[in-house]
C-alpha positions in Angstrom: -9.0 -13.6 15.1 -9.2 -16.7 17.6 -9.5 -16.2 20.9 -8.7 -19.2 22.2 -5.8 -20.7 21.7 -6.8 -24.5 21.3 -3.2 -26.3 21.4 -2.5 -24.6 24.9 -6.2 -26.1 26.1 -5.3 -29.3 25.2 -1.8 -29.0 27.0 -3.1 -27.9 30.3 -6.1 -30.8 30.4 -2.9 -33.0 29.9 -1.3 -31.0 32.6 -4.2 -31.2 35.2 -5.1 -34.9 34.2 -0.9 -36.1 35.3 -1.0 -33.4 38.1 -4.3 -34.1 40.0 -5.0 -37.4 38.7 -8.6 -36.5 37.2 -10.3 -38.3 34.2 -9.7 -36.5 31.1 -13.1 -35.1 30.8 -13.0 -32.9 34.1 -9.3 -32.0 32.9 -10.5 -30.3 29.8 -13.5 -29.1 31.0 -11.3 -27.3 33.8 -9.1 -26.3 31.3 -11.8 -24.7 29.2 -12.9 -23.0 32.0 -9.2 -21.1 32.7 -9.3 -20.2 29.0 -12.1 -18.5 29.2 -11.7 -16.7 32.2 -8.4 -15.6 30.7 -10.4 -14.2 27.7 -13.2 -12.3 29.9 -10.3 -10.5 32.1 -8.6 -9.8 29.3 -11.5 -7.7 27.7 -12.2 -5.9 31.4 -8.6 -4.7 31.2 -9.4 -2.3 28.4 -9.9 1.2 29.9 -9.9 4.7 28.7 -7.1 5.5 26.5 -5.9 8.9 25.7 -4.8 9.3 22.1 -2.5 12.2 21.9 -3.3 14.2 19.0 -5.9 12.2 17.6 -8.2 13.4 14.7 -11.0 12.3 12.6 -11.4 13.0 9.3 -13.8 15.6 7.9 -15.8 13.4 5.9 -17.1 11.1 8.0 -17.9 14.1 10.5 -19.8 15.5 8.1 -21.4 12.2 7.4 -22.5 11.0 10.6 -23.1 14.6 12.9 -25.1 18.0 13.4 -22.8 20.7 12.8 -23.3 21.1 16.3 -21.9 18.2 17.5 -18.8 18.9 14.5 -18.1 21.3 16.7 -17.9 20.2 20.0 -15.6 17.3 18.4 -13.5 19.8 16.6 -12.9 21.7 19.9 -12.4 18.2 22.3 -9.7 17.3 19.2 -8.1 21.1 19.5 -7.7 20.2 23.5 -6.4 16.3 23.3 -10.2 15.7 25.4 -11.2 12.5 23.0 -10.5 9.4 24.6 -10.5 5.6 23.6 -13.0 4.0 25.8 -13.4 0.8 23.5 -11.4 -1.1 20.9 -12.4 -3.7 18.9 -10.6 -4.8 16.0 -11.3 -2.7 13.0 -13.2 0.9 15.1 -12.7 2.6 18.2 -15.1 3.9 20.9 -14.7 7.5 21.3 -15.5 9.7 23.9 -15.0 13.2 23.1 -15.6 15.7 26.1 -15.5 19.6 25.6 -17.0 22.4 27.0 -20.1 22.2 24.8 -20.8 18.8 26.0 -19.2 15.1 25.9 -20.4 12.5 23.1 -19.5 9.3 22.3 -19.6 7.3 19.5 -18.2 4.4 17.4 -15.3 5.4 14.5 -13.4 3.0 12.4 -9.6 2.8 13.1 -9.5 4.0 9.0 -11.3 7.6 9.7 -8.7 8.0 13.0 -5.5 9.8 12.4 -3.3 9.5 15.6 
């Protein structure tokens, strides 16, 4: 996935070079500049997410915890208490809070049935 989009760079250098009467190397460094900015505020935006109903399956809690910490999952699940604080393409940062305690860890979107 590309996260700049390098046509619409390209455009605003032109853009800034016509509008401000620049050479073209300050143009596309400015422009560069905006692109990434765009990018960084664009990852700050992502915040906590409730899922409604989200589950994980049994196997890869089985895999991967204590059955103590099964259950406090189980029990956050039970009470729609896990929470998307991450997201990345292909897993999810989850924080699941219950009253035996709050953990958080990284599942992949495949093991996450919302």
């Amino acid at each position: 996935m590309k996260k700049y989009n390098l046509s619409e760079i390209m455009k605003r250098a032109w853009e800034l070079k016509k509008q401000f009467e620049v050479p073209f190397k300050e143009a596309l460094k400015r422009s560069w500049e905006i692109a990434k900015e765009a990018v960084k505020k664009a990852e700050k935006k992502v915040s906590e997410i409730r899922i409604e109903n989200l589950s994980i399956k049994d196997w890869f809690l089985n895999k991967n915890f204590t059955q103590n910490e099964r259950y406090a999952i189980k029990m956050a699940e039970e009470n729609n208490e896990i929470t998307a604080v991450k997201q990345t393409e292909k897993a999810l940062l989850l924080k699941a809070n219950s009253e035996y305690g709050m953990l958080t860890f990284w599942a992949p979107k495949s093991v996450c049935i919302y």
